[in-house]
C-alpha positions in Angstrom: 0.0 0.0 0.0 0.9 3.4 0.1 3.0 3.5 3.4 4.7 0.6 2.1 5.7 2.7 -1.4 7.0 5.3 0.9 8.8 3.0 3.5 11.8 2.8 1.8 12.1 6.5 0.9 15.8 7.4 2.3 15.6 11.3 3.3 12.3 11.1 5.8 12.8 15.2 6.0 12.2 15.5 2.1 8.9 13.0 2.6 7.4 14.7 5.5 7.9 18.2 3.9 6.6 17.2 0.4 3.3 15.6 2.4 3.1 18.5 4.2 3.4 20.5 1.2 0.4 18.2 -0.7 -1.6 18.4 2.6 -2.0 22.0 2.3 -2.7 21.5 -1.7 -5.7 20.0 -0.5 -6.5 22.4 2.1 -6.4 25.1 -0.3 -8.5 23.1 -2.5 -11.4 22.8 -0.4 -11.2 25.8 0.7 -11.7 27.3 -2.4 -14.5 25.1 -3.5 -16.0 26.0 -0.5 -15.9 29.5 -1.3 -16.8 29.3 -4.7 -20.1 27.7 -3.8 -21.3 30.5 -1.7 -20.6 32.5 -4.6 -22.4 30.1 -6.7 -25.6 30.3 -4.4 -25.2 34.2 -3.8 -23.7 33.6 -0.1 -21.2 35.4 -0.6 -20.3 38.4 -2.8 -17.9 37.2 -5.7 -15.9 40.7 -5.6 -15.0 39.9 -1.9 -13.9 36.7 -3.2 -11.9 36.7 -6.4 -8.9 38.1 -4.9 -8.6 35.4 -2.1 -9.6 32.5 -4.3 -7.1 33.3 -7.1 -4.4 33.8 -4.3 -4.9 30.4 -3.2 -4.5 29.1 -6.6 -1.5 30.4 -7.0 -0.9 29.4 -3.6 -1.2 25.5 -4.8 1.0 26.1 -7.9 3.5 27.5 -5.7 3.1 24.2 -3.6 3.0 21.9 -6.8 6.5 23.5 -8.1 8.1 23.2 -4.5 7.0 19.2 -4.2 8.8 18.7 -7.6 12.2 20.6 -6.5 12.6 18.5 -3.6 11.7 15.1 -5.5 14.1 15.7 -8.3 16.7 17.3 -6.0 16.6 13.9 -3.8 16.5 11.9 -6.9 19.5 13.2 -8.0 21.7 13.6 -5.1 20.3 9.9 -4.8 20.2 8.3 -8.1 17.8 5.2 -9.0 16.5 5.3 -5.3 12.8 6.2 -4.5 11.7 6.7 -8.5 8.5 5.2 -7.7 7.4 7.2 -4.9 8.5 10.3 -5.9 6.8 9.8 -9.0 3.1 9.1 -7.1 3.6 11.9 -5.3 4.1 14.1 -8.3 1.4 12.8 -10.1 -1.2 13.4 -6.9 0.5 16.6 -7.1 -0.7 17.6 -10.3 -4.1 15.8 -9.6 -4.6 18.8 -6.5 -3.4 21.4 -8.9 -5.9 20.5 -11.6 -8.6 20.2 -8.4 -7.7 23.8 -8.2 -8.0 24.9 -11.6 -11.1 23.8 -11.1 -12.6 25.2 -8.1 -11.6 28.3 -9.5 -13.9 27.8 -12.9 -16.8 26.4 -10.3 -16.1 30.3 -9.0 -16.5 31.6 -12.2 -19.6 30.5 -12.9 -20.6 31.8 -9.8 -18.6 35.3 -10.8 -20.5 35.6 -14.4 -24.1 34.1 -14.0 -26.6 36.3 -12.9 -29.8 34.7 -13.8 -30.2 32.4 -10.4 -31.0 29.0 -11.0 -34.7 28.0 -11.4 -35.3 24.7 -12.8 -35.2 22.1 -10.4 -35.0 19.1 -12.7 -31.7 20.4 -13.1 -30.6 22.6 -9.8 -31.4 20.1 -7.1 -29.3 16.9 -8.7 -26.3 19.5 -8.7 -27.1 20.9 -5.4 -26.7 17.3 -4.2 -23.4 16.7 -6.1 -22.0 19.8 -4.9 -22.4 18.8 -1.2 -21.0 15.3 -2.3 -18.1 16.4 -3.9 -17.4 18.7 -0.5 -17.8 15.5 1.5 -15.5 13.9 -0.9 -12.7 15.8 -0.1 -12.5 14.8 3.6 -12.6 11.5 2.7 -9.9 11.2 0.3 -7.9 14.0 2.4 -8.3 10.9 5.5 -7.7 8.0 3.4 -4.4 9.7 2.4 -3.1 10.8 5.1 -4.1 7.3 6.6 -2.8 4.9 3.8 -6.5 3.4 4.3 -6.8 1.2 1.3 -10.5 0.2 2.0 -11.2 4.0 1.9 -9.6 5.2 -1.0 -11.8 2.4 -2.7 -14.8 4.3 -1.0 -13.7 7.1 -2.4 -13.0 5.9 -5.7 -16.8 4.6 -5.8 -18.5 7.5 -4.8 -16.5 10.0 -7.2 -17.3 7.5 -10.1 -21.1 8.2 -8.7 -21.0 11.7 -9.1 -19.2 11.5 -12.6 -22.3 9.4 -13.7 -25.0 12.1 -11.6 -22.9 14.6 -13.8 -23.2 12.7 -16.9 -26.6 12.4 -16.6 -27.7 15.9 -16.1 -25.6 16.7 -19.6 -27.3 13.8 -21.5 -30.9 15.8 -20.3 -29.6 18.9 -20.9 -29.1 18.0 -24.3 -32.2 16.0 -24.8 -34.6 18.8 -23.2 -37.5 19.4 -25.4 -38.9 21.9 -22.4 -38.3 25.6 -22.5 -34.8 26.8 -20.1 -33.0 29.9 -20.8 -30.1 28.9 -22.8 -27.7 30.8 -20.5 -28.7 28.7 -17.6 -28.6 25.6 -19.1 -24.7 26.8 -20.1 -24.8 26.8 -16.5 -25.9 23.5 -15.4 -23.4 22.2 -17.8 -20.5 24.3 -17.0 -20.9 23.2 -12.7 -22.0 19.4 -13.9 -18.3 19.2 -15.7 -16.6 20.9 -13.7 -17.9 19.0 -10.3 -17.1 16.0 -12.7 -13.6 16.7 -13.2 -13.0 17.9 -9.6 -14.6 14.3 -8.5 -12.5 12.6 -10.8 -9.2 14.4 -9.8 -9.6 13.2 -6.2 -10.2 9.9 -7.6 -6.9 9.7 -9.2 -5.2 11.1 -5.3 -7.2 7.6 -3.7 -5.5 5.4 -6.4 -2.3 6.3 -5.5 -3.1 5.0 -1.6 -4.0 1.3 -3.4 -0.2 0.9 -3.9 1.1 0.5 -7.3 2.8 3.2 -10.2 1.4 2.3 -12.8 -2.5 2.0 -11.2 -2.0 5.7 -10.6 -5.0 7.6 -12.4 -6.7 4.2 -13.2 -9.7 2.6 -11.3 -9.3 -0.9 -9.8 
């Protein structure tokens, strides 16, 4: 499992500071998705928040760079030692950076749609998968930090859940013969793909706590 990945990893200091580093990737994360939904459901005013969300962005990029110095700087000073873990943790890396990317286009919805959300065919599935997808991140964030094989599959099968929720709302979307204003049905799309990829994106992180390189980004 992942612990065991890690075990053999010969400068502990360069570990704990990179998981240090990812934990706060994560942190960030969240936090902006949490933000971004109150935006999104007019809790918060999205001038307040643009400035703070973007810093945290850039925050997470900052944190993605650093994790790679210190991997290839321990790889090199020791050669052909630790390859594999250092190359999970750079891919979960770039897995919470994309999160971010994310969260910050979940904003922007939020930032640029005035219209409020009326049809409920459509609001109240996404309503749901937003709360999911906030859920999701404590889970994954725990099963992580844990090494908790049995949770990451959890986690796996519940972010494959909201992928198909998300799926589905598109596929109606596109079907609807009912009248809905075509700027909020850009809407529903935009927050159903964008919920998806987040979803997906802390998939990818739990694979990396089932063990092996190469099963990294793919489900079991």
């Amino acid at each position: 499992m992942f612990k065991q990945l890690f075990a053999a990893f010969k400068s502990r200091d360069v570990l704990d500071e990179a998981f240090a580093e990812f934990s706060q990737m994560l942190e960030h994360a969240l936090w902006m998705f949490v933000r971004a939904s109150e935006v999104l459901h007019r809790k918060a005013d999205a001038s307040q928040q643009r400035d703070a969300i973007y810093q945290r962005d850039k925050s997470i990029n900052e944190l993605l760079r650093s994790i790679r110095r210190k991997i290839v700087r321990h790889l090199t000073i020791n050669p052909g030692s630790d390859v594999a873990a250092g190359l999970a943790l750079m891919s979960v890396a770039k897995d919470a950076e994309r999160i971010g990317d994310y969260c910050k286009n979940v904003f922007e919805v939020g930032r640029f749609y005035k219209e409020g959300f009326h049809v409920a065919r459509y609001h109240e599935p996404l309503e749901g998968v937003c709360s999911r997808v906030e859920q999701l991140f404590t889970m994954v964030s725990k099963a992580f930090r844990e090494s908790d094989a049995q949770a990451a599959k959890e986690a796996i099968a519940k972010a494959d859940a909201i992928g198909d929720d998300c799926d589905q709302v598109i596929e109606q979307l596109l079907g609807d013969e009912a009248s809905i204003e075509t700027h909020e049905a850009v809407a529903y799309s935009l927050l159903a793909r964008h919920y998806k990829r987040v979803s997906s994106h802390l998939a990818n992180i739990s694979t990396a706590v089932l063990g092996k390189v190469e099963h990294l980004d793919f489900r079991p």
